[in-house]
C-alpha positions as CSV (number, residue, x, y, z in Angstrom):
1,X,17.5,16.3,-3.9
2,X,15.5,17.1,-7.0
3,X,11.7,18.1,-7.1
4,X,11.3,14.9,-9.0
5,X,13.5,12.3,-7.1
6,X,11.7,13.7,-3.6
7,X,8.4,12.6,-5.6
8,X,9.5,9.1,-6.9
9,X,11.0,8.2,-3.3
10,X,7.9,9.0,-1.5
11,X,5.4,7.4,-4.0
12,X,8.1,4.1,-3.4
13,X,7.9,4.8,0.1
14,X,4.1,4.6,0.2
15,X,3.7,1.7,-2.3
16,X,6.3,-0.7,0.0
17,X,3.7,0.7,2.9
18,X,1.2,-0.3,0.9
19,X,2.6,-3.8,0.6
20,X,2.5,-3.0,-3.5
21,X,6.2,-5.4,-3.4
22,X,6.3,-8.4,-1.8
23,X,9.1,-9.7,0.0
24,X,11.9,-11.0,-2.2
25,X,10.4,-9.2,-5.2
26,X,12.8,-7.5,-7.7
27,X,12.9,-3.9,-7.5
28,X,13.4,-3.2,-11.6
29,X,14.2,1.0,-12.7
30,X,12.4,0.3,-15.8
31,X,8.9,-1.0,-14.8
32,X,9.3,1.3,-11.8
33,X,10.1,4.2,-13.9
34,X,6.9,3.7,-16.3
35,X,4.8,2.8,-13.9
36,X,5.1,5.7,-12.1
37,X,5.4,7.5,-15.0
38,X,9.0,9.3,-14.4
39,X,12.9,8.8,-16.1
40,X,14.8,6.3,-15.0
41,X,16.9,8.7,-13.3
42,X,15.0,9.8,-10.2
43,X,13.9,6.1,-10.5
44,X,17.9,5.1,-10.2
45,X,18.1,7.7,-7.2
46,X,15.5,7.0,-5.3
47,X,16.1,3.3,-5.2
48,X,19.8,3.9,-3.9
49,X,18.2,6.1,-1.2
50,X,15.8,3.1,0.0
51,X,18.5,0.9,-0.4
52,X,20.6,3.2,2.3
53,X,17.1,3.4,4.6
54,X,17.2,-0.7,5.0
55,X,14.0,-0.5,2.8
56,X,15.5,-2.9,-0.3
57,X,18.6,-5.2,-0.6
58,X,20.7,-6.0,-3.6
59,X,19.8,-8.9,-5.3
60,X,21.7,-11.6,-7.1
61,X,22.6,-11.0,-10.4
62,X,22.2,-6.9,-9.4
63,X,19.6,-4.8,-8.9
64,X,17.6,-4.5,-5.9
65,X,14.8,-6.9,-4.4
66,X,12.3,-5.9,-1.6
67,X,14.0,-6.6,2.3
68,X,11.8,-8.4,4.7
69,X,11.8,-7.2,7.9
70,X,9.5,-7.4,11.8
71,X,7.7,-4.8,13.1
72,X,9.7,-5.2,16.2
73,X,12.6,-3.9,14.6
74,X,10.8,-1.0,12.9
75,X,9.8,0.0,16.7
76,X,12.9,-0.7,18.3
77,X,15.2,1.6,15.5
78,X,12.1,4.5,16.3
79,X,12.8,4.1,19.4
80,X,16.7,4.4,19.8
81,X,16.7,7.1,16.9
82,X,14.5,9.2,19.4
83,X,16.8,8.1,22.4
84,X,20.4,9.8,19.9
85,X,18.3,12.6,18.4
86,X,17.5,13.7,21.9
87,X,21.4,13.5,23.1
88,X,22.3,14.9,20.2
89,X,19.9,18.2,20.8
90,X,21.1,17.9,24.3
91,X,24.8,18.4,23.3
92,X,24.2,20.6,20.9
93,X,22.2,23.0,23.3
94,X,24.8,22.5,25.4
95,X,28.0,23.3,23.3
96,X,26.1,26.8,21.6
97,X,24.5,26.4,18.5
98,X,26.5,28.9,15.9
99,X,24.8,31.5,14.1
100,X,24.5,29.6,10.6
101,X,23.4,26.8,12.1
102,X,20.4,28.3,14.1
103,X,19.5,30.0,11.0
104,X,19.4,27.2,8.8
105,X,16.9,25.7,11.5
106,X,14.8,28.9,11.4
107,X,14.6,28.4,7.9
108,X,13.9,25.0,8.4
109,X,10.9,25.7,10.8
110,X,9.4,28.6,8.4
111,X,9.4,26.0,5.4
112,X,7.8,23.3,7.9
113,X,4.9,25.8,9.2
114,X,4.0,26.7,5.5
115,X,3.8,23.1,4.6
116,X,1.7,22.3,7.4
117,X,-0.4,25.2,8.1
118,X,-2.3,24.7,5.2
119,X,-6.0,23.3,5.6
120,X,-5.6,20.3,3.3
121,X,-1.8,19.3,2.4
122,X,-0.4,18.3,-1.1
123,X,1.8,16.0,-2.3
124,X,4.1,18.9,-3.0
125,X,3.5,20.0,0.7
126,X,4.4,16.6,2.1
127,X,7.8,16.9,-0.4
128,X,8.4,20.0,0.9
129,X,8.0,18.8,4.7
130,X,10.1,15.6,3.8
131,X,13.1,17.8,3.0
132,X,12.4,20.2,6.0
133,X,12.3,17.5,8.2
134,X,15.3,15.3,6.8
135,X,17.5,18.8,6.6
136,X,16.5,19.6,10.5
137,X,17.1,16.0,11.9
138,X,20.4,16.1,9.8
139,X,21.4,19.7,11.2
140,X,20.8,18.2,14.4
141,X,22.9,15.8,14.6
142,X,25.6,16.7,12.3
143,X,25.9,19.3,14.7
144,X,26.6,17.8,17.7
145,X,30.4,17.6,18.0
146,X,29.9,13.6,18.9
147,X,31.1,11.9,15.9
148,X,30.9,8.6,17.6
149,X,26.8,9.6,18.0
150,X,26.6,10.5,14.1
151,X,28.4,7.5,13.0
152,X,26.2,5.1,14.9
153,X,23.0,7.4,14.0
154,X,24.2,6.7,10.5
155,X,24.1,3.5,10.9
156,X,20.8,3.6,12.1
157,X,18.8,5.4,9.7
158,X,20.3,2.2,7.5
159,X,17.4,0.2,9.2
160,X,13.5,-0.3,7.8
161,X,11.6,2.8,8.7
162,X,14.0,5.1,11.1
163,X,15.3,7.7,9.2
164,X,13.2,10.8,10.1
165,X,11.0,10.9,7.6
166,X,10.7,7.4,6.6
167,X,7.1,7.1,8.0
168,X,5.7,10.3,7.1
169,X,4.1,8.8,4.0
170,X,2.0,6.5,6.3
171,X,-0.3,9.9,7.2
172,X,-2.1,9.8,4.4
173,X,-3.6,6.1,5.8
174,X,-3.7,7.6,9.8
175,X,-6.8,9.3,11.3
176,X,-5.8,12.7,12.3
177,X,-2.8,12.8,10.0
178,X,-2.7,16.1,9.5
179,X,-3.2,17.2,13.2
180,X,-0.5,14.6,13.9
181,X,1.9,16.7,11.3
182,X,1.3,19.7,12.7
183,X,2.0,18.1,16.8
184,X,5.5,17.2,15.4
185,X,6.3,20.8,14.0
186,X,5.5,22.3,16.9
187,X,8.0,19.7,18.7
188,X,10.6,21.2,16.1
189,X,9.9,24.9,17.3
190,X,10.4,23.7,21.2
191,X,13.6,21.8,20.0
192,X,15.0,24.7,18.3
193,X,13.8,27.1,20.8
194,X,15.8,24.9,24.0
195,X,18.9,24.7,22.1
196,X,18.5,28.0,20.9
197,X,18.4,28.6,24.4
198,X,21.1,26.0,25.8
199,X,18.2,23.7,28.1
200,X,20.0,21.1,27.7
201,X,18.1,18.3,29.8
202,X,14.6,20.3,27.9
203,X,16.0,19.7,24.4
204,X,17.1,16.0,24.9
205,X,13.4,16.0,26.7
206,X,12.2,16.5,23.0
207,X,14.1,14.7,21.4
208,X,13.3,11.9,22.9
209,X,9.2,12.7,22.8
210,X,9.7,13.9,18.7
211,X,9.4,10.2,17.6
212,X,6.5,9.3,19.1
213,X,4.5,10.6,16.1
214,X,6.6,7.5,13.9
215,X,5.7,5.4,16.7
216,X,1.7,6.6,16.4
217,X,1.9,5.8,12.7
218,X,3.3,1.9,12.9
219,X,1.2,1.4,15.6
220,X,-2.1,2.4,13.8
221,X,-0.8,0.2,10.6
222,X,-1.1,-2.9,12.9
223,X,-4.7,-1.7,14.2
224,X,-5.4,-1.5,10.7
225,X,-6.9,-4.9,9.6
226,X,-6.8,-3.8,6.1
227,X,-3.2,-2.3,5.8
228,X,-1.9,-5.0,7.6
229,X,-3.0,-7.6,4.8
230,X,-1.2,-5.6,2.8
231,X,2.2,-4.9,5.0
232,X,2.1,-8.3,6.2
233,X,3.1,-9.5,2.6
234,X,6.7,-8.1,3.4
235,X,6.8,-7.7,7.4
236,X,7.1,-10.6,9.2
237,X,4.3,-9.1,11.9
238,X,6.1,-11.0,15.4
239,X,6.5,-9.2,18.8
């Protein structure tokens, strides 16, 4: 993924957190694309990648519109993506982790720390943690050997808000974001570090703890009086 694209998909992200689109609303590349002040392209790209995340929906007559969606669902998907990640460490600290692999994850983690270990973070330093964190998840799982796991995880990510880093544009609108950023990359060194290690039952452990953070960020959108009069334009707030 482009520098550009990474930057039109999270500035889309954070406007539909925002509740900038209301439910049902058409989702058009060339407003989008001027408004935001990009090519239609990226635009294009980043549209078909929201689509895939459960975000938007094709509309009549083509394009896309804005999906409406619960907050229960949002917190159930979080929830069963931690419960697969977690197996999926598990098996892959259990099978052996080849070399390429575990290096790609090392490089993965050393991109992460510099993105996070700044004092203040960027938008180019939540790109760059985006595409860590999507290509570590994805390493993950792809990894696994359980191709019934990844076709169901797959599936998954299809649903509002669980894919990995679907919610990390919410930080900029949590208290502590950036203390909350760095928690989950040190939960990426312990993952990497038990399967590095073959701990199994420590790894899927993890996993399972990893999406909390996600879980952190919805909940302190529905705390947030404000937000929520905006998120409640498109998220039917029930359960």
């Amino acid at each position: 993924m482009s520098s550009q694209q990474a930057r039109v998909l999270m500035q889309l992200r954070e406007m539909i957190l925002r509740g900038d689109f209301a439910a049902g609303e058409r989702m058009a590349e060339i407003p989008l694309a001027e408004r935001l002040g990009s090519s239609r392209t990226p635009v294009r790209l980043a549209l078909s990648s929201l689509e895939h995340e459960g975000l938007i929906e094709p509309a009549s007559g083509g394009g896309y519109q804005m999906r409406q969606f619960t907050a229960t669902e949002i917190s159930d998907a979080i929830k069963l993506r931690g419960v697969l990640e977690g197996y999926a460490a598990r098996l892959l600290a259990e099978s052996g982790v080849s070399k390429p692999v575990l290096r790609s994850m090392h490089q993965c983690l050393e991109a992460g720390d510099q993105a996070v270990g700044k004092e203040t973070m960027s938008l180019e330093d939540y790109e760059a943690y985006v595409e860590m964190n999507d290509r570590l998840h994805d390493l993950i799982v792809k990894n696994c050997g359980n191709s019934a796991l990844i076709h169901v995880m797959e599936t998954l990510n299809a649903q509002p808000f669980a894919a990995p880093s679907a919610m990390l544009p919410m930080q900029a609108s949590v208290k502590g974001s950036h203390e909350l950023m760095r928690h989950a990359q040190r939960t990426h060194h312990s993952m990497v570090e038990a399967i590095e290690q073959g701990q199994g039952v420590r790894a899927q452990a993890l996993g399972e703890e990893h999406v909390q953070v996600a879980r952190m960020n919805l909940e302190s959108a529905m705390e947030d009086p404000e937000l929520m009069t905006h998120l409640s334009s498109r998220i039917r707030l029930v359960g």
